[in-house]
N, C-alpha and C positions, 0 to 999 in steps of 0.2 A: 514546155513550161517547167520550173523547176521550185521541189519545194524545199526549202531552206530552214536545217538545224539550225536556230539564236540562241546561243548561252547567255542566260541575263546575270546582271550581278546576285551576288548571293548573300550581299549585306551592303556593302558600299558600293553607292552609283556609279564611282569614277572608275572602278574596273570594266566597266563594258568597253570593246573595243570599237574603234573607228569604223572598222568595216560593218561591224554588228548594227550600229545607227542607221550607215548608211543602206543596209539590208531593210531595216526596220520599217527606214522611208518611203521604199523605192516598190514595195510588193502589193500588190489587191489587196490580200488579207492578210491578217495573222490570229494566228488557229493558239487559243492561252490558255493553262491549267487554272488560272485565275486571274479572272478579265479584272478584277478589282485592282490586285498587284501590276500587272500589264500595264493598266490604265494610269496610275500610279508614274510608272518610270516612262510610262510616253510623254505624259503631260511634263516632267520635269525636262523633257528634251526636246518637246515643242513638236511632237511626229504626232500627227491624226490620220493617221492607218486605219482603214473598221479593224474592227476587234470580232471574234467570234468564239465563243470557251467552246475546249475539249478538255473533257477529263473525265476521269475514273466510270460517275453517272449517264455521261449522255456520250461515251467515246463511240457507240453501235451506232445510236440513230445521227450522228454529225458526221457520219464516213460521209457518205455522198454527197453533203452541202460542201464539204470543203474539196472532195474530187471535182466537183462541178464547175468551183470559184477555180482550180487548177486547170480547166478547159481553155479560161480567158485570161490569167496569167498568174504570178509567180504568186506563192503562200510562203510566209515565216513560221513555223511549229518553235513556239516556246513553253518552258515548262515556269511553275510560279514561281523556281529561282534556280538557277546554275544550268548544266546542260541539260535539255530535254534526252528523255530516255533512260532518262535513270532514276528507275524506283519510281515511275510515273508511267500511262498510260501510250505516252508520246510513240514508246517503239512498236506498237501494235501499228499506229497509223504509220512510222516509216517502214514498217513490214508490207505494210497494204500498199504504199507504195512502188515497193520495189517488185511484188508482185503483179501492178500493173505498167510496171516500167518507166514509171516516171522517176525524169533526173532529179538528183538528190542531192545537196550540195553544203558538208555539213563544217562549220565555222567553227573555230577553234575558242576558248572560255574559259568560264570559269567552272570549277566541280568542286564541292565542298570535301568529299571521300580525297580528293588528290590535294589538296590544299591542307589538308588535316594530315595527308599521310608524312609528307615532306617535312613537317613543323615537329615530327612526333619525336622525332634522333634517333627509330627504329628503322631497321634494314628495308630500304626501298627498292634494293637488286630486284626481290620477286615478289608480288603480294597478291591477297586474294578478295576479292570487293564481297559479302556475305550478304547486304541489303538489314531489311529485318531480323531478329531474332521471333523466331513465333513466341506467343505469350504465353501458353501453358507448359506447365516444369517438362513434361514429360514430353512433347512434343519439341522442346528448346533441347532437352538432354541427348534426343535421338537427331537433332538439327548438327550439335554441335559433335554427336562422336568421329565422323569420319575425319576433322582434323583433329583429332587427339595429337597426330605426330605428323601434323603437316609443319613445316620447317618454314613457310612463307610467310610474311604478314599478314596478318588479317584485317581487312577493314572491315565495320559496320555501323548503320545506322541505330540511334534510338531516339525516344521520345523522352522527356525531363519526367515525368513521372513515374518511367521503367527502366531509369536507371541502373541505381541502387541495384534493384534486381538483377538486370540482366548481366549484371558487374561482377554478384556473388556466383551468379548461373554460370558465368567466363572462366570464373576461379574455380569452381567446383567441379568441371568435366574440363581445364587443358589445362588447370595447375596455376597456383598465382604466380602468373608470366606479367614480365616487365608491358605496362600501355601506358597508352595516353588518350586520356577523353577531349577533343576538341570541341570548345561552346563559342557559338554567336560568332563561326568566323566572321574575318571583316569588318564588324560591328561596335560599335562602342563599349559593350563589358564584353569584348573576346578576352576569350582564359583559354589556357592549357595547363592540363592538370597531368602529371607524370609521374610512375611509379610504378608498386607491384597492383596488381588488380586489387587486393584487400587493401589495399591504404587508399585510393583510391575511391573506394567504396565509403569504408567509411570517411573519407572528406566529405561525399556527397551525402550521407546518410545525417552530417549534423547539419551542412549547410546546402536544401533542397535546391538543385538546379532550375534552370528557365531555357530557356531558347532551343536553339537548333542544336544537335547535337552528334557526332560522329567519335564511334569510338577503334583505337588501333591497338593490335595487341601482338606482342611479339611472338615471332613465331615458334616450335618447339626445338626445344635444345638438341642437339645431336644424341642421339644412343649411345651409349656405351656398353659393350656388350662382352661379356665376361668369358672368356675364354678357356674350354671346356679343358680337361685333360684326355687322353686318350681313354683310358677305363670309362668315363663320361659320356662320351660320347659313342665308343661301342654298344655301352648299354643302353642308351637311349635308341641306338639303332636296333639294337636287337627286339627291343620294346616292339619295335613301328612293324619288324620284319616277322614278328609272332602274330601280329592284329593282320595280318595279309597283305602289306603295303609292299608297290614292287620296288625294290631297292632303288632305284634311280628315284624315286618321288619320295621315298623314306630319305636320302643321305640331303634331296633340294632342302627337307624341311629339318632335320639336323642343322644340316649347314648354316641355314639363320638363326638357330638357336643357340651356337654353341663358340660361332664365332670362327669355324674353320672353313676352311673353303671344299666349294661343295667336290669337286675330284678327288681331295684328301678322302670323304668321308667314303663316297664310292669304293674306294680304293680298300680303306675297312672291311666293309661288306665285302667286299670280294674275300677278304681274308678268311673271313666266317662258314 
């Protein structure tokens, strides 16, 4: 038996695709992060599937109802809109899955982070999905240091009323870098709002958001790294070679500071 990823629409109906319906129709159950939304877009497509909710509250005790209904045949895992498994409960139950070996069969969709990232006009070569920002400054600030100088995009989620914040929180620890806040993909008032993180900010700060919301933010500028003189950079080695550092790990850590390559620096030190 096989249980099958559905990506639902994530604002408008008409993107669900053909195969997704015909999935929708054709399984025992299908396992919803919100039977109410589910029920919603069955009804408008004429599918009466049982419905049975997983999510967040009751993902523990609905493992084995829904392994059980996989004993006698196929299961849909939808999430209350876009792909299941992300940033929802869904990948715990395809974990449990694939730990008991059942086939997994997963449907290609819609995802509001990839739909937001394309629209942004920021570098899509590499980027990095972040989910949440945690809500406390200081927990956001140590969330957000390891990309200080990540060079990829970033994407992430927020909520309309931690915007504004989590906007100045972006600017304040990786620099007001060029984003884009995507709202209400899909949806009748989608907006994309683009610029430096502080304008940005304050757009939202006069005029408070609603809806769903994913924000992208470009990623860090290249270094530029200032290129030592010789004197310079002796000194600095002789600095590292007086604290007891063994020259081969004194000239690696020169070498990224000064801009010259690390056998030049070696090369020094030996002169010393």
């Amino acid at each position: 038996m096989t249980l099958y990823i559905v990506p639902t629409p994530i604002g408008n109906l008409e993107d669900i695709t053909l195969r997704a319906l015909r999935v929708l129709k054709s399984v025992k159950l299908i396992a919803a992060e919100d039977t109410r939304t589910t029920r919603f877009l069955l009804k408008h497509f004429e599918i009466d599937t049982p419905l049975t909710s997983y999510h967040e509250h009751n993902k523990l005790t609905k493992l084995d109802a829904i392994f059980a209904a996989l004993t006698e045949g196929d299961v849909a895992l939808v999430s209350d809109a876009g792909t299941p498994g992300i940033n929802d409960p869904g990948y715990e139950l395809i974990r449990e899955a694939v730990a008991r070996g059942v086939k997994i069969e997963p449907l290609p969709g819609a995802s509001a982070a990839i739909t937001a990232l394309v629209a942004s006009g920021l570098p899509t070569d590499g980027f990095i999905y972040l989910g949440f920002l945690p809500k406390k400054d200081k927990a956001r600030a140590d969330f957000l240091a390891p990309f200080v100088d990540e060079p990829r995009t970033l994407i992430l989620y927020e909520s309309p009323n931690r915007l504004v914040e989590a906007l100045e929180a972006l600017a304040q620890a990786l620099g007001d870098r060029p984003a884009c806040v995507a709202r209400e993909i899909t949806k009748l008032h989608e907006e994309f709002q683009r610029g430096l993180l502080s304008v940005i900010a304050a757009h939202y700060r006069a005029q408070p958001p609603r809806g769903e919301i994913v924000i992208i933010v470009g990623g860090a500028p290249p270094r530029v790294i200032e290129t030592w003189d010789e004197d310079r950079v002796r000194a600095a080695l002789e600095v590292r070679r007086a604290a007891g550092e063994p020259l081969k790990v004194a000239a690696k850590a020169v070498a990224a500071e000064s801009g010259w390559d690390r056998r030049s620096v070696y090369a020094l030190g030996l002169d010393n």
